[in-house]
ZAMARGU-4260 file (C-alpha; in steps of 0.2 Angstrom, whole numbers, plus 5000, padded with zeros to 4 digits):
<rodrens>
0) 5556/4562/5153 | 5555/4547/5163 | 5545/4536/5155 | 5532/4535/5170 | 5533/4548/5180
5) 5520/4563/5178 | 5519/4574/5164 | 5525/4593/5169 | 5518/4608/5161 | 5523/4610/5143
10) 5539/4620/5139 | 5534/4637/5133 | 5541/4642/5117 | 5541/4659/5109 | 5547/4665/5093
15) 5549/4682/5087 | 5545/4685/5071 | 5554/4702/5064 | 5550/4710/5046 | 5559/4701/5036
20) 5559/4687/5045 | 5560/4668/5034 | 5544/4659/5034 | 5553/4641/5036 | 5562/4644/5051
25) 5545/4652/5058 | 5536/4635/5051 | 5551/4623/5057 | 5549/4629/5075 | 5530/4628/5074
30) 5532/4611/5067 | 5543/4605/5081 | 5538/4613/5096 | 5520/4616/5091 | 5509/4604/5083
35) 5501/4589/5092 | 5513/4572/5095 | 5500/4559/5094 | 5514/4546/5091 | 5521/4548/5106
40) 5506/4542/5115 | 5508/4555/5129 | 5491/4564/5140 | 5497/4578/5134 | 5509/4592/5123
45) 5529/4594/5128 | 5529/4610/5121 | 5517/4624/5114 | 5521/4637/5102 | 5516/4656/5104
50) 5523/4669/5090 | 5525/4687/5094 | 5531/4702/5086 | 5537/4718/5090 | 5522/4727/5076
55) 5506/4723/5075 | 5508/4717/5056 | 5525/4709/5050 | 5528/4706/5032 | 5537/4691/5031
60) 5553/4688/5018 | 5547/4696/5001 | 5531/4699/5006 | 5525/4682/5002 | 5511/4687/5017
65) 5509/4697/5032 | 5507/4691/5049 | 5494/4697/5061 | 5482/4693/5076 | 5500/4687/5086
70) 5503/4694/5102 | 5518/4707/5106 | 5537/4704/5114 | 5530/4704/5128 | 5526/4686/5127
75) 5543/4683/5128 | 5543/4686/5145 | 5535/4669/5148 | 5547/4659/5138 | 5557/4645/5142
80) 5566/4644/5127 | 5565/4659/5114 | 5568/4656/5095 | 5575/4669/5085 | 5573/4665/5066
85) 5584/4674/5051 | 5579/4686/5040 | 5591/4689/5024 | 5594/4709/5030 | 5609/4705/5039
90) 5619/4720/5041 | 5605/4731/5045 | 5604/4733/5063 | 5589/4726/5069 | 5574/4735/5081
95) 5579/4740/5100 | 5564/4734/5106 | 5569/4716/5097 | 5584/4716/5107 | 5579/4720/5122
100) 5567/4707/5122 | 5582/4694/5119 | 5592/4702/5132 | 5579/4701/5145 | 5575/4684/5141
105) 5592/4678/5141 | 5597/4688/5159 | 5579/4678/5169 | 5587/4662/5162 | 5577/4655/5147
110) 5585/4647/5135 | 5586/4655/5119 | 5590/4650/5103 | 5592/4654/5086 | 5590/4649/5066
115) 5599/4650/5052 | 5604/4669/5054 | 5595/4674/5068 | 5612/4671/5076 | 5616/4691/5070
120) 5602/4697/5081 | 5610/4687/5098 | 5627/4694/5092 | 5619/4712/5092 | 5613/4709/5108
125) 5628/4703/5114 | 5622/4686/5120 | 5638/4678/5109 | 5653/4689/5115 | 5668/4677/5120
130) 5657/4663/5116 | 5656/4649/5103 | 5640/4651/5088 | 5637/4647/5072 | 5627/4654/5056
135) 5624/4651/5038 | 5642/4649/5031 | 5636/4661/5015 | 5636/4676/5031 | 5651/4669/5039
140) 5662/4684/5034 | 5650/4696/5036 | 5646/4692/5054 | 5665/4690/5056 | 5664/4708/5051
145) 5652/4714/5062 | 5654/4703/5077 | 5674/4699/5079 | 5669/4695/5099 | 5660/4680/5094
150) 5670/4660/5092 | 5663/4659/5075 | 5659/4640/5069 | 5657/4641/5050 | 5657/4624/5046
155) 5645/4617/5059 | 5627/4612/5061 | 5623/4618/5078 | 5632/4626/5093 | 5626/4621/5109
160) 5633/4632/5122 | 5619/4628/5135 | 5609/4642/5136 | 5612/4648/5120 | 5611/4639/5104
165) 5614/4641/5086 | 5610/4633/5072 | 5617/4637/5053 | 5609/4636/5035 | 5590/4632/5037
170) 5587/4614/5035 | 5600/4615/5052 | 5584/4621/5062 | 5577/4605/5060 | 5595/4596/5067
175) 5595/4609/5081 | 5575/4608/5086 | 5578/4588/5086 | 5594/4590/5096 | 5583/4601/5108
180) 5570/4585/5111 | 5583/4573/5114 | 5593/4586/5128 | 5576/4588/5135 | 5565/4573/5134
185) 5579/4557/5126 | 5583/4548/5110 | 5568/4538/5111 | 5557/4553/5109 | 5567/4563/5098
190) 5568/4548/5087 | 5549/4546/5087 | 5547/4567/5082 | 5560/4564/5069 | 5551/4546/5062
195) 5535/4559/5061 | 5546/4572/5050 | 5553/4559/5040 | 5570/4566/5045 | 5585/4561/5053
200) 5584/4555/5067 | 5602/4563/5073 | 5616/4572/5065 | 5629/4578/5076 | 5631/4598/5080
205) 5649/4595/5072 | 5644/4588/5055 | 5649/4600/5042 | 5638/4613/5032 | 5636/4607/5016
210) 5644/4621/5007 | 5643/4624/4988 | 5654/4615/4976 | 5653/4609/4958 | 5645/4594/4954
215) 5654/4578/4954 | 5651/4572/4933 | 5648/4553/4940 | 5636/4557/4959 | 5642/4544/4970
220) 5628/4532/4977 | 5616/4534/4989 | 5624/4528/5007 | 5609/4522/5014 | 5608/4503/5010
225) 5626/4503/5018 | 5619/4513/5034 | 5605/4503/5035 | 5615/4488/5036 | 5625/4494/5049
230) 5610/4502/5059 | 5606/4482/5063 | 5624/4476/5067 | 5631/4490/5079 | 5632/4477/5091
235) 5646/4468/5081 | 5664/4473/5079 | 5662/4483/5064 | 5677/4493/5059 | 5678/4507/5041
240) 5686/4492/5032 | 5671/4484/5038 | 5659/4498/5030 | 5670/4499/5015 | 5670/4482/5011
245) 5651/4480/5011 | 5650/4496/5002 | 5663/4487/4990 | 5674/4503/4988 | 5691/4507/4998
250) 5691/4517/5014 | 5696/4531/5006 | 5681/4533/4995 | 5671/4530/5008 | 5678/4541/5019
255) 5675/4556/5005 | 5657/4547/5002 | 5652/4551/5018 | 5662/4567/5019 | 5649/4572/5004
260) 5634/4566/5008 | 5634/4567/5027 | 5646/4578/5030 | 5657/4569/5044 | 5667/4555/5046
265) 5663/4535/5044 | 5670/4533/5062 | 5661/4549/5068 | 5645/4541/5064 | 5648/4524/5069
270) 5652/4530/5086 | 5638/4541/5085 | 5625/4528/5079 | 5631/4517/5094 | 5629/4531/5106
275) 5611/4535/5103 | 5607/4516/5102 | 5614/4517/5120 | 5604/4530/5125 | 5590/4520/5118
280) 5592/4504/5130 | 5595/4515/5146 | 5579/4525/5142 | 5570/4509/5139 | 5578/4502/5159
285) 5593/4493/5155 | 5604/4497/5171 | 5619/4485/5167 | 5630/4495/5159 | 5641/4480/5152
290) 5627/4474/5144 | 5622/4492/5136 | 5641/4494/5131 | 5640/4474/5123 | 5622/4481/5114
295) 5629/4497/5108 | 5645/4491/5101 | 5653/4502/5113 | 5663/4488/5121 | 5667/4494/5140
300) 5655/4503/5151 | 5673/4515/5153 | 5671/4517/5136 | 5652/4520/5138 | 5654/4530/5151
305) 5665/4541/5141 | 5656/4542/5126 | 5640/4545/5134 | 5646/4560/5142 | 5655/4567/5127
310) 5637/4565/5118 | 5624/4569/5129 | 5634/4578/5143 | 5630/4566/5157 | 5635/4551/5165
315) 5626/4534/5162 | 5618/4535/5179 | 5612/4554/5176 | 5606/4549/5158 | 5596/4536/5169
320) 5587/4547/5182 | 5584/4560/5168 | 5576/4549/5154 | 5576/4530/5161 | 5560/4522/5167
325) 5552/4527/5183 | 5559/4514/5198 | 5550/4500/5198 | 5541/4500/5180 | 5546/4488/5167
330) 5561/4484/5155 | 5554/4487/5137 | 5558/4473/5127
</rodrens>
């Protein structure tokens, strides 16, 4: 949201909660889209949360409560964005009337989205056929199984397909509801949310799951002195020999460091730490796209340019008129 311009109408956000359904994805989506944002320092809420379900008493996952006093699906038909949570039940088929009310959100245009493995209820509605999703990567067979239309992306985050997403393992909701404030509002603004949580701030869609597997006998240490450090010199020609050698390890144990610990790359998140810091200085009214390149650690506004769109799906300019300062206001220092 341009940072001067008038505040719209919040964003209507529904969730359906199904039996069954997993209180933390129902909690994540309340956390995000629901609560109030005092740090952002804004007249008024971006989002606002309404649960529904399809019975007038739900029983969550193991019964650990009920939940009543919500309205029914047909709150859906004022979403914007409709979130489908999991539920561990997988293979049963779930309620028509559930369906339904993903279908006819989807076919008016909202955005709908799901957690964890609410991605089996859009493939049962046939929101995912010929199309690229993910899930939790202990289901991935089983929804292979069922759903052998769907471009299935075990190893990922979050799938973005536009006006579906999908995010895998729980803890992913959080990724995929942070990547949903910065496609709709910025980096500076998803960064203050994700500051509030204590989270984050960005992991790529395309960073790995972290799967099971044994237990190394010696852990290797904790990677955030070494990203830190980096964080404040991304405008410097910093190379993986660069991070290795601060790290004092060779780049291969590095590259396995952070293939364990985050799950991508040490290039992949160099190049996706200067991105985001290049979003940052656009949204803050840097128009100069040599000197946002030079900041960044980008280089080139080409290079900018292309990475930019890669990232965020839009040109520097586009990025600009979408989540830059309204004309006339100030830089921010």
């Amino acid at each position: 949201m341009p940072q001067g311009s008038s505040q719209p109408p919040p964003h209507r956000v529904v969730v359906i909660v199904d039996e069954g359904t997993n209180p933390f994805e129902v909690g994540v989506a309340t956390e995000l889209f629901g609560l109030p944002r005092p740090e952002l320092g804004l007249p008024g809420p971006l989002y606002e949360v309404t649960l529904c379900t399809p019975t007038p008493g739900v029983r969550m996952n193991h019964g650990f409560f009920t939940l009543t006093g919500v309205p029914g699906l047909d709150a859906v038909d004022d979403a914007d964005t409709l979130v489908v949570p999991g539920r561990p039940d997988n293979v049963v088929p779930r309620r028509p009337a559930v369906l339904d009310a993903v279908r006819r959100t989807h076919a008016r245009g909202a955005r709908v989205v799901s957690f964890c493995t609410g991605s089996f209820a859009l493939a049962e509605a046939g929101l995912l056929d010929g199309r690229r999703a993910t899930t939790h990567w202990m289901w991935a067979d089983a929804f292979r199984e069922l759903h052998p239309g769907v471009l299935l992306e075990p190893d990922v985050l979050f799938v973005d397909e536009g006006d579906v997403l999908t995010a895998a393992g729980s803890s992913a909701a959080l990724d995929l509801g942070l990547h949903l404030w910065r496609r709709d509002h910025g980096a500076e603004i998803a960064n203050a949310v994700s500051r509030r949580l204590v989270f984050a701030a960005h992991r790529d869609g395309g960073q790995r799951q972290f799967v099971e597997r044994p237990v190394p006998d010696v852990p290797d240490a904790s990677l955030a002195p070494l990203l830190a450090w980096a964080q404040e010199r991304l405008a410097e020609p910093l190379t993986v020999a660069d991070l290795a050698a601060r790290a004092a390890v060779s780049p291969a144990t590095l590259h396995r460091r952070f293939r364990a610990q985050l799950g991508t790359t040490p290039l992949a998140w160099l190049t996706a730490e200067r991105v985001a810091l290049a979003c940052r200085l656009i949204e803050r009214g840097e128009e100069r796209l040599e000197v946002v390149a030079a900041r960044s650690g980008l280089g080139t506004a080409a290079n900018l340019r292309a990475r930019l769109r890669r990232g965020t799906g839009l040109s520097p300019s586009a990025y600009r008129r979408r989540f830059g300062p309204a004309p006339g206001e100030a830089l921010t220092p």
